[in-house]
LUMSETI-541995 format. One record per residue (C-alpha): residue in three letters; x, y, z; residue number from 1. Coordinates in Angstrom, 3 decimals, always signed. Example, Ala and Ser with C-alpha at 12.3 -4.5 7.8 and 13.67 -1.06 7.14 Angstrom:
BEGIN
<atom><type>ALA</type><east>+12.300</east><north>-4.500</north><up>+7.800</up><seq>1</seq></atom>
<atom><type>SER</type><east>+13.670</east><north>-1.060</north><up>+7.140</up><seq>2</seq></atom>
END
This chain:
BEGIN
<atom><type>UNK</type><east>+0.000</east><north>+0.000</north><up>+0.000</up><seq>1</seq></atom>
<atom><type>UNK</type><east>+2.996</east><north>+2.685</north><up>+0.720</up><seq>2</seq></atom>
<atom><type>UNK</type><east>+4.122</east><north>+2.082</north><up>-2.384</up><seq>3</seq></atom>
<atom><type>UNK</type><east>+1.176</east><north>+2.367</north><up>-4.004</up><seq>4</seq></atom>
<atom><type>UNK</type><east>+0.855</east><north>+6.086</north><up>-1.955</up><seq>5</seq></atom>
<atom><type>UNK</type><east>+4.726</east><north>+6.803</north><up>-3.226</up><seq>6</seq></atom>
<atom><type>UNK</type><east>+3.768</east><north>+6.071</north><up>-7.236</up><seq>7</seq></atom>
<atom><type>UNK</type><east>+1.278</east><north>+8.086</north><up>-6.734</up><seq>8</seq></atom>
<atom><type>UNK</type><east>+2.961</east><north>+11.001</north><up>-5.505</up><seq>9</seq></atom>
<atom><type>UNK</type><east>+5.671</east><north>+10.931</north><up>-7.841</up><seq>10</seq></atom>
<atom><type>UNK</type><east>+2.730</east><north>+10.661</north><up>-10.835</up><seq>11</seq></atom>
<atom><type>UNK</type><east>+1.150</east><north>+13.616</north><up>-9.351</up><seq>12</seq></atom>
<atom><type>UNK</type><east>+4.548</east><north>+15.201</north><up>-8.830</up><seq>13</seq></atom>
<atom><type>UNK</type><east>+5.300</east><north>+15.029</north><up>-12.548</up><seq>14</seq></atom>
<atom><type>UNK</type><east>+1.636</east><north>+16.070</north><up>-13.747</up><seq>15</seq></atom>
<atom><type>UNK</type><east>+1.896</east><north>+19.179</north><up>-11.164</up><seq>16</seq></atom>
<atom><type>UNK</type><east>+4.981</east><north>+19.576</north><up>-13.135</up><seq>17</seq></atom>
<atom><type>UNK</type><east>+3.908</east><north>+19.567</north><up>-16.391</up><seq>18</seq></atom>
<atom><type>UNK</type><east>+1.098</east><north>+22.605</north><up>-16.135</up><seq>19</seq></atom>
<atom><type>UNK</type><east>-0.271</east><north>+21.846</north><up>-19.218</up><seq>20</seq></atom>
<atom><type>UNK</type><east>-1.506</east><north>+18.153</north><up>-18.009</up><seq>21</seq></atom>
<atom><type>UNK</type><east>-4.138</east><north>+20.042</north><up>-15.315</up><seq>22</seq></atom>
<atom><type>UNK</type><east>-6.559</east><north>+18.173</north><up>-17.756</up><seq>23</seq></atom>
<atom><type>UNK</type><east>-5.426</east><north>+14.799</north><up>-17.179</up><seq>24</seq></atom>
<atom><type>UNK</type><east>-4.326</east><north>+15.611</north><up>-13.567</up><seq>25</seq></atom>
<atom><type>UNK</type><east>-7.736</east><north>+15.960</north><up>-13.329</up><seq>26</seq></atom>
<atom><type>UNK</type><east>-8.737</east><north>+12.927</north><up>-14.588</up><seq>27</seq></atom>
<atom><type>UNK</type><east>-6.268</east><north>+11.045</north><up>-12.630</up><seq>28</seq></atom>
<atom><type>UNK</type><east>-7.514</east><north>+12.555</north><up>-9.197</up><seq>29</seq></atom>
<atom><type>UNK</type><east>-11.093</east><north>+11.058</north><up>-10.445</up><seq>30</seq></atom>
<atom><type>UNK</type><east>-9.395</east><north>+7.625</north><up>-11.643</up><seq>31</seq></atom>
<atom><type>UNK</type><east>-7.413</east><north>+7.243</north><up>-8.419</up><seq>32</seq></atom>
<atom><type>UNK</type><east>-10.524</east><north>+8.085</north><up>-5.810</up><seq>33</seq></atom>
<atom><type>UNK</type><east>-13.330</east><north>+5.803</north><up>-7.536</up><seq>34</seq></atom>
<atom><type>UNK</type><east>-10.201</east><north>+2.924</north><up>-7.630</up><seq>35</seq></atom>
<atom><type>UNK</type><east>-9.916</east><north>+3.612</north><up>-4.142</up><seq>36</seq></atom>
<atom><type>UNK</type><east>-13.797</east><north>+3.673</north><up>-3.651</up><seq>37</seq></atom>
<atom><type>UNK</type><east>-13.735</east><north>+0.326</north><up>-4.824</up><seq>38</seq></atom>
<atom><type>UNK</type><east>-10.912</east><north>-0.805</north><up>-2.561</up><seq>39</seq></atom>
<atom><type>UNK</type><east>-13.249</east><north>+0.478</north><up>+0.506</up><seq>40</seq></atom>
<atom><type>UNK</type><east>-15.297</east><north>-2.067</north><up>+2.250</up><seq>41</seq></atom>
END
């Protein structure tokens, strides 16, 4: 699971980066909670 957490902080790191992937930054923040929706009992 923490490596899960650091992927995804380098991912977002390097979208955050990139300003002109807000888009898709977007639609990774919407990807990443209904994944971990499902995860949720």
């Amino acid at each position: 699971m923490v490596n899960i957490l650091k992927n995804l902080k380098r991912l977002f790191g390097n979208m955050l980066f990139q300003h002109k992937n807000r888009i898709h930054l977007g639609y990774g923040l919407l990807f990443v909670i209904s994944h971990v929706g499902e995860q949720m009992p």
